[in-house]
Phi, psi and omega in degrees: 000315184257021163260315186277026212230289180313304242204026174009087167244113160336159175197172190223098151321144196204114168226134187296152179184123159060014186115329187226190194250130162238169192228127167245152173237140238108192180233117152335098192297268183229190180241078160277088212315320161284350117287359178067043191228122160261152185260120186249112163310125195258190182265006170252010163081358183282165157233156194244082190279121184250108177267148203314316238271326161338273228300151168235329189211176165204134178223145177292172147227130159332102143257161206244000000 
């Protein structure tokens, strides 16, 4: 998270939510460590509050 934070790489998120698997894409605003929460820039310019206790995976994605 915070090399893809550091050096803005994009990533692709996985989070457990309600029973299921969700997958989000963007770039790591910031990290908010007193509430556990990450903030993810989406491509429509939205952001996305993600809690730490969600995730199941974070993978970059590669550009080429």
């Amino acid at each position: 998270m915070c090399l893809a934070m550091e050096f803005t790489y994009q990533v692709k998120i996985q989070v457990w939510n309600a029973g299921f698997i969700k997958e989000y894409k963007g770039f790591i605003h910031r990290l908010d460590e007193i509430n556990n929460r990450i903030f993810l820039e989406q491509s429509d310019h939205g952001f996305k509050k993600i809690d730490f206790s969600e995730v199941i995976a974070i993978e970059l994605i590669e550009t080429k």
